[in-house]
C-alpha positions as CSV (number, residue, x, y, z in Angstrom):
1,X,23.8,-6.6,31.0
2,X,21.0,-8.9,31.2
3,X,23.3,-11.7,29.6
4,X,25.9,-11.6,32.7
5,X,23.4,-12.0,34.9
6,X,22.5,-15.1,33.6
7,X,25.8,-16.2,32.9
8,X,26.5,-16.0,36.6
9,X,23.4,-17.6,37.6
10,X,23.3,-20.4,35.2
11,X,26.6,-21.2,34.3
12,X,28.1,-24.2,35.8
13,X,30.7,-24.0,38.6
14,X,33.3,-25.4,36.4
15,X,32.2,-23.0,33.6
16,X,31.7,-25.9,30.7
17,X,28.0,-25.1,30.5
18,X,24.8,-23.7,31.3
19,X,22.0,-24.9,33.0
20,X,19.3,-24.6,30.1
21,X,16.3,-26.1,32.1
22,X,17.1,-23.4,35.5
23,X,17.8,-20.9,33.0
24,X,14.4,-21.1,31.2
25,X,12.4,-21.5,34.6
26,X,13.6,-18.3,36.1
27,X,12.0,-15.0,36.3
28,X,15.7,-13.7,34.6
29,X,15.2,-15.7,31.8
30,X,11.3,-14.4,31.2
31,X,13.0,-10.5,30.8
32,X,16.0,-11.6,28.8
33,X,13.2,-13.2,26.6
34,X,11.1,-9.9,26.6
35,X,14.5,-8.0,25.8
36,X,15.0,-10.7,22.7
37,X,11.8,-10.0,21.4
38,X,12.4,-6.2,20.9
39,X,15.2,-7.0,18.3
40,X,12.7,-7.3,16.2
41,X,11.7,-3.4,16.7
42,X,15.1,-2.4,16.1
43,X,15.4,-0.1,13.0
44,X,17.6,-0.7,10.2
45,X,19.5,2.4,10.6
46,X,20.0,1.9,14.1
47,X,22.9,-0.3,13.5
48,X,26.1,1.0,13.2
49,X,27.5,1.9,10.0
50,X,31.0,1.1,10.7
51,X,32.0,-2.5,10.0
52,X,33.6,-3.5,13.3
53,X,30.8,-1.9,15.0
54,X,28.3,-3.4,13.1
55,X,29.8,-7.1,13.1
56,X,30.0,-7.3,16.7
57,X,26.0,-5.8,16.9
58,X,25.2,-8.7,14.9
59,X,27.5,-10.9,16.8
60,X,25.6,-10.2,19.5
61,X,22.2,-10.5,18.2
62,X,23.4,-13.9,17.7
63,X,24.3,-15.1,20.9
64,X,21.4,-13.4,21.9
65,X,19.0,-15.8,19.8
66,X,21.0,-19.2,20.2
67,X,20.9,-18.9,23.9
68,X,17.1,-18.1,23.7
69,X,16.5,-21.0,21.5
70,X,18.9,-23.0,23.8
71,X,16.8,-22.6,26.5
72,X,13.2,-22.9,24.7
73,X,13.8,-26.2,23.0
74,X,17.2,-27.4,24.8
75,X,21.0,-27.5,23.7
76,X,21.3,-29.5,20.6
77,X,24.1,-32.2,21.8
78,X,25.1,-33.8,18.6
79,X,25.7,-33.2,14.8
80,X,21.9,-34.1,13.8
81,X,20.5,-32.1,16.5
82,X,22.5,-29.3,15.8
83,X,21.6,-29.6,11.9
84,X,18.1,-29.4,12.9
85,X,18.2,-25.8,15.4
86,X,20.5,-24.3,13.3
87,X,18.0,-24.9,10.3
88,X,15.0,-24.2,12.4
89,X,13.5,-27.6,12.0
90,X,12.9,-27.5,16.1
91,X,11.0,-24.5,15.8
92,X,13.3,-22.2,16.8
93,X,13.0,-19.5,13.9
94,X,13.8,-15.4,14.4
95,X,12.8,-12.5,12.1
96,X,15.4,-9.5,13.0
C-alpha cells in the first residue's frame, strides 16, 4: 500500500517517471524506508511455497529495493550507471 501512495505522489503527470529527489525528502518516503528495512526480518518460511506465489513475493521485494536505492543514491540514467547500482558499486547493497 505504501508503494501507491508514492506512486501517486511522486509520479510525474505524464506518468514517464518519478520524482526521485521529492520522493526521498518526504516524510512517505522515511516509512516506506522503515517498511524496506523489515525485509530483512522476514523469515524464510514465511514466503510462499507455491511458485507463482513466491515469484511475485520476490518480484516485489525487488521493486521494493530498486526504488529505495533509486531514491537514496538517484536513477542510474545510462548503461555505466546502471552497471554500477545494479552491481552495488554506488553503495546501494541489500541483505534479504
Amino acid at each position: 500500500r505504501q508503494i501507491l501512495t508514492l506512486y501517486d505522489e511522486f509520479v510525474t503527470p505524464d506518468g514517464t517517471g518519478v520524482s526521485y529527489a521529492r520522493l526521498k525528502a518526504s516524510l512517505a518516503f522515511d516509512a516506506y524506508a522503515r517498511a524496506t528495512a523489515l525485509l530483512r526480518e522476514v523469515p524464510p518460511s514465511s514466503v510462499p511455497v507455491t511458485t507463482g506465489p513466491r515469484l511475485a513475493f520476490w518480484i516485489n521485494v525487488y521493486n521494493a529495493l530498486v526504488i529505495h536505492g533509486a531514491a537514496t543514491v538517484g536513477f542510474p540514467a545510462d548503461a555505466t550507471r546502471r552497471a554500477a547500482f545494479f552491481s552495488g558499486q554506488t553503495g546501494v547493497a541489500y541483505s534479504v
